[in-house]
N, CA, C and O of each residue as an XYZ file, in Angstrom:
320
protein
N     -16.533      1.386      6.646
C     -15.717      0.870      5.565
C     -15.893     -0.642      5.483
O     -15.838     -1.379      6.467
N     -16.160     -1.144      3.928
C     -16.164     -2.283      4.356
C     -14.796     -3.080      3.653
O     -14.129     -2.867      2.640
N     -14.752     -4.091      4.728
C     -13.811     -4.724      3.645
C     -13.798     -5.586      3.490
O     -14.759     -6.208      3.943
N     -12.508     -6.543      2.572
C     -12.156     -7.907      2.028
C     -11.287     -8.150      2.700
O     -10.313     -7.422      2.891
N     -11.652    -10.089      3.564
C     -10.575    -10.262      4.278
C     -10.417    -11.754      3.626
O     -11.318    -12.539      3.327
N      -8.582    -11.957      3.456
C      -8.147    -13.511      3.057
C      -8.523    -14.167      4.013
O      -8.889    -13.802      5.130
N      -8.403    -15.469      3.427
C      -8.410    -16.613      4.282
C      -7.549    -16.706      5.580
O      -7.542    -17.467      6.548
N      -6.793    -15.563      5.178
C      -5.945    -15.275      6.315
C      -6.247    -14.649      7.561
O      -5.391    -14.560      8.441
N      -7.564    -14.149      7.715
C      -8.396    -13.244      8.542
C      -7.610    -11.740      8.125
O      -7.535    -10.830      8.952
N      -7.109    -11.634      6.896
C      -6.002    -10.178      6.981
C      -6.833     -9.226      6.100
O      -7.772     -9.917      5.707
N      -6.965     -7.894      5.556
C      -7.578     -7.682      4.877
C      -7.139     -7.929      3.484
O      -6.083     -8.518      3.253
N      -7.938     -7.486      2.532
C      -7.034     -8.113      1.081
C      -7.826     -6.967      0.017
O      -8.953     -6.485      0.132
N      -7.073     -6.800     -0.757
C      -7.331     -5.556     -1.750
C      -6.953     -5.959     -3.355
O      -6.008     -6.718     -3.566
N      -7.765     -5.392     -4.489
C      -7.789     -5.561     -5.557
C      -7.286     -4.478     -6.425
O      -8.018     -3.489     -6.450
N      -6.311     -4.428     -7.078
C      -5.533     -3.208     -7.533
C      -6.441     -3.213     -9.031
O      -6.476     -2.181     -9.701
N      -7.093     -4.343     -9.440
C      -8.225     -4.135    -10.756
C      -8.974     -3.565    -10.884
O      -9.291     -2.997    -11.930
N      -9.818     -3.507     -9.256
C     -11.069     -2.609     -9.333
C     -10.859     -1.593     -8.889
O     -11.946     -1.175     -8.491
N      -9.892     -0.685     -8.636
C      -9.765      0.771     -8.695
C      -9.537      1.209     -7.279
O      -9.533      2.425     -7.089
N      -9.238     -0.042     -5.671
C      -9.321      0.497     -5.029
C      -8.104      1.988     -4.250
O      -8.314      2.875     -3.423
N      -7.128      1.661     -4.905
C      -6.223      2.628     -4.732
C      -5.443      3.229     -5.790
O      -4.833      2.460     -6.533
N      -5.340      4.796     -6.033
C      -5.159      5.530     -6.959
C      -3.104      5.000     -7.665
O      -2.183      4.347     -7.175
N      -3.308      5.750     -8.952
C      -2.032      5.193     -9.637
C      -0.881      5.807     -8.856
O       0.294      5.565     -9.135
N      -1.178      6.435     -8.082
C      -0.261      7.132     -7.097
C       0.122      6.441     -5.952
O       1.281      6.461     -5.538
N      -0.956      5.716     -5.315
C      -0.571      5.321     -4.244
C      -0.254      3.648     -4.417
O       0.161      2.807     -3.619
N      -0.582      3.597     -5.594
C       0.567      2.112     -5.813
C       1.712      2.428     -6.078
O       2.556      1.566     -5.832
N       2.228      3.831     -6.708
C       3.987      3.792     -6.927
C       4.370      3.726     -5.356
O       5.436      3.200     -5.037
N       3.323      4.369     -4.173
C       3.752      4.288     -3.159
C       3.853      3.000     -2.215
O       4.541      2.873     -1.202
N       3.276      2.387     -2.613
C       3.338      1.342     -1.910
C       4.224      0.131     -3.134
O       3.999     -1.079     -3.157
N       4.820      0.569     -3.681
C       5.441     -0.126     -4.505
C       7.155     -0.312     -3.691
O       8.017     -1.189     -3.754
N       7.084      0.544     -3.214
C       8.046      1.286     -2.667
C       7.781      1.108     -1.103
O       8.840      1.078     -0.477
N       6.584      0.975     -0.276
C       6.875      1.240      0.871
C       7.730      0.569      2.062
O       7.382      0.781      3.224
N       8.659     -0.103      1.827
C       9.819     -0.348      2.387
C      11.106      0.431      2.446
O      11.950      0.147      3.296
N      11.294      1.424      1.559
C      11.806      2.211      1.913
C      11.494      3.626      2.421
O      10.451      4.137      2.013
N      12.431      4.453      3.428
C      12.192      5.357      4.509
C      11.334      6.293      3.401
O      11.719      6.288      2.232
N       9.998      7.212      3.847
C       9.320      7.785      3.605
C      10.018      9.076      2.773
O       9.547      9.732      1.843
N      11.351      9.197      3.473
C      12.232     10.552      2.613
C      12.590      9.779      1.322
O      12.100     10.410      0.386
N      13.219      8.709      0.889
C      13.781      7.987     -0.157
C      12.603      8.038     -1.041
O      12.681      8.783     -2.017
N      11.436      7.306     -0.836
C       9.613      7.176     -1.542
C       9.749      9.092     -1.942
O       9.924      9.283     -3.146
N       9.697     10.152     -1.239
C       9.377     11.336     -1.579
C      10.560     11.723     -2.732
O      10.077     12.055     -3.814
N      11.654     11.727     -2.674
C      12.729     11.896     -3.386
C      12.701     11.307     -4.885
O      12.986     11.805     -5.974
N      12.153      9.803     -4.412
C      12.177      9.294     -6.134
C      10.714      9.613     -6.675
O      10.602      9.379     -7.879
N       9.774     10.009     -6.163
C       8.467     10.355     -6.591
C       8.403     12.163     -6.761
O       7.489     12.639     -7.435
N       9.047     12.739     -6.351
C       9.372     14.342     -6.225
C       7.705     14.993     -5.536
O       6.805     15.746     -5.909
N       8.027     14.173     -4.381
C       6.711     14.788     -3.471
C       7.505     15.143     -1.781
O       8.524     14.712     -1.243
N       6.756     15.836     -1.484
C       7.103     15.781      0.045
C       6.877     14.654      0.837
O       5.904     13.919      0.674
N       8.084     14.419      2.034
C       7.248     13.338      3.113
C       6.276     13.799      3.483
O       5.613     12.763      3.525
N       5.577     14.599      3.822
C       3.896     14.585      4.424
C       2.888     13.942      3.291
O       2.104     13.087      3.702
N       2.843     14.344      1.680
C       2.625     13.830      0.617
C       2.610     12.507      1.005
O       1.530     11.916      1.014
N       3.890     11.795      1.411
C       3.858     10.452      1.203
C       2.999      9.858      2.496
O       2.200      8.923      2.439
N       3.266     10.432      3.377
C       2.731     10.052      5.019
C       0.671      9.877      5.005
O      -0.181      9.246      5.630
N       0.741     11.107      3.619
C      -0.922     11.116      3.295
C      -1.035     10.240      2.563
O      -2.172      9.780      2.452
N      -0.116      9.729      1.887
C      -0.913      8.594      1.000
C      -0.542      7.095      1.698
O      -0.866      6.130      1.006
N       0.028      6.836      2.845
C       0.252      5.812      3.475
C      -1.078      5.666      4.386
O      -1.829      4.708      4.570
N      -1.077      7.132      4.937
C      -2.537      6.852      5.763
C      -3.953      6.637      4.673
O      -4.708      5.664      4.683
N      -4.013      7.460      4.053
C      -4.861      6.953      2.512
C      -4.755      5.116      1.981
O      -5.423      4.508      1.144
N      -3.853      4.743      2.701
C      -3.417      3.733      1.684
C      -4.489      2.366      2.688
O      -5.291      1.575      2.192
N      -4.093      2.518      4.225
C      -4.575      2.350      5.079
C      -5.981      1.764      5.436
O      -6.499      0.718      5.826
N      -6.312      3.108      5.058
C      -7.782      3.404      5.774
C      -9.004      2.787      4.435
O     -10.195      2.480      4.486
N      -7.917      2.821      3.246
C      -8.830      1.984      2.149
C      -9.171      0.354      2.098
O     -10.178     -0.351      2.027
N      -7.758      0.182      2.177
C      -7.340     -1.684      2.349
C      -7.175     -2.067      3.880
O      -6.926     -3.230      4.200
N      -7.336     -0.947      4.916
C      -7.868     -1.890      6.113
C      -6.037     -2.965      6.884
O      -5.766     -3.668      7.858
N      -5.372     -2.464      5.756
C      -3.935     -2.512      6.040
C      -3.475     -2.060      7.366
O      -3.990     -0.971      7.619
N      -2.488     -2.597      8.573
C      -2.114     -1.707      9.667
C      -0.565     -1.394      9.248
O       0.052     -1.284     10.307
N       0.223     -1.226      8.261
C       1.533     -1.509      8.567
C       2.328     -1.390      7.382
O       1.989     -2.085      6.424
N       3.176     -0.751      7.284
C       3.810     -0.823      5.851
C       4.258     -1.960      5.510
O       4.613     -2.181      4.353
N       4.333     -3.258      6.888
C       4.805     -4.504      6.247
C       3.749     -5.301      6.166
O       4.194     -6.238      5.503
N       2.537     -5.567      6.429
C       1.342     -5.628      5.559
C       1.439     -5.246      4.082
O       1.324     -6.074      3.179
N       1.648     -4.004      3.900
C       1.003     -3.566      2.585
C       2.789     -4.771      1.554
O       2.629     -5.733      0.803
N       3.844     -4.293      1.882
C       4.852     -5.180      1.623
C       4.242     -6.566      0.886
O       4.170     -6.890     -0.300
N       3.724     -7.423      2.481
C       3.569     -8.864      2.439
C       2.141     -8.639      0.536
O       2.228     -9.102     -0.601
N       1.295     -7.904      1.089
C       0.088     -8.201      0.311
C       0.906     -7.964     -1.361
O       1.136     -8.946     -2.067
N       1.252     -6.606     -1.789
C       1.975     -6.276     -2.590
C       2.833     -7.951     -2.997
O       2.436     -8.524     -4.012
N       4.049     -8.666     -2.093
C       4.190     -9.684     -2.795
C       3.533    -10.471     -2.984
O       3.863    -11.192     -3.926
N       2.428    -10.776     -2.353
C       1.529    -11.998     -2.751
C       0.948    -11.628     -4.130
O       0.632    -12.367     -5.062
N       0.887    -10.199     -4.006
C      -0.181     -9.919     -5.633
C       0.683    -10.200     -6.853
O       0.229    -10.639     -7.910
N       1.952     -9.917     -6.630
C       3.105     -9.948     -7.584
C       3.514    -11.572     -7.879
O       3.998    -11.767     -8.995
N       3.412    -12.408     -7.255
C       3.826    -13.464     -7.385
C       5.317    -13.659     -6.411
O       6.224    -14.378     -6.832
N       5.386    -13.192     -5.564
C       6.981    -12.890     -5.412
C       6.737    -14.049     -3.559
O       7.696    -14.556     -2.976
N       5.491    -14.140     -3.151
C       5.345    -14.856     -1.815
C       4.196    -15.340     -2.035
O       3.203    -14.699     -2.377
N       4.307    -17.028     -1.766
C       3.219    -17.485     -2.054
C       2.035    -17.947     -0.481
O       0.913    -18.416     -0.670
């Protein structure tokens, strides 16, 4: 796998070029809250969600739901 890393030595991901599906950005839109809450408002199962966290992962090179968090605000404007 290859990837993109910031200046930060962290990895870094582009939601323009298609690397993760429209699905697994509602999930990670969300991934701060508990994996049952993410399944409930998306009407999927937690394993559903647990697959698209590890999916989410193994694309962007992410370790952590507070990774994907931090990156998510940087993309948003919300942490500079």
């Amino acid at each position: 796998m290859n990837q993109i890393v910031n200046h930060y030595g962290l990895p870094a991901f582009n939601f323009e070029v298609g690397i993760l599906t429209p699905r697994e950005i509602e999930i990670i839109e969300r991934v701060l809250l508990p994996s049952k809450n993410i399944a409930f408002d998306l009407n999927i199962s937690e394993h559903t969600v647990t697959s698209h966290l590890t999916n989410i992962k193994n694309k962007t090179g992410l370790l952590d739901k507070y990774q994907m968090a931090y990156f998510l605000g940087t993309r948003q404007g919300n942490i500079n």
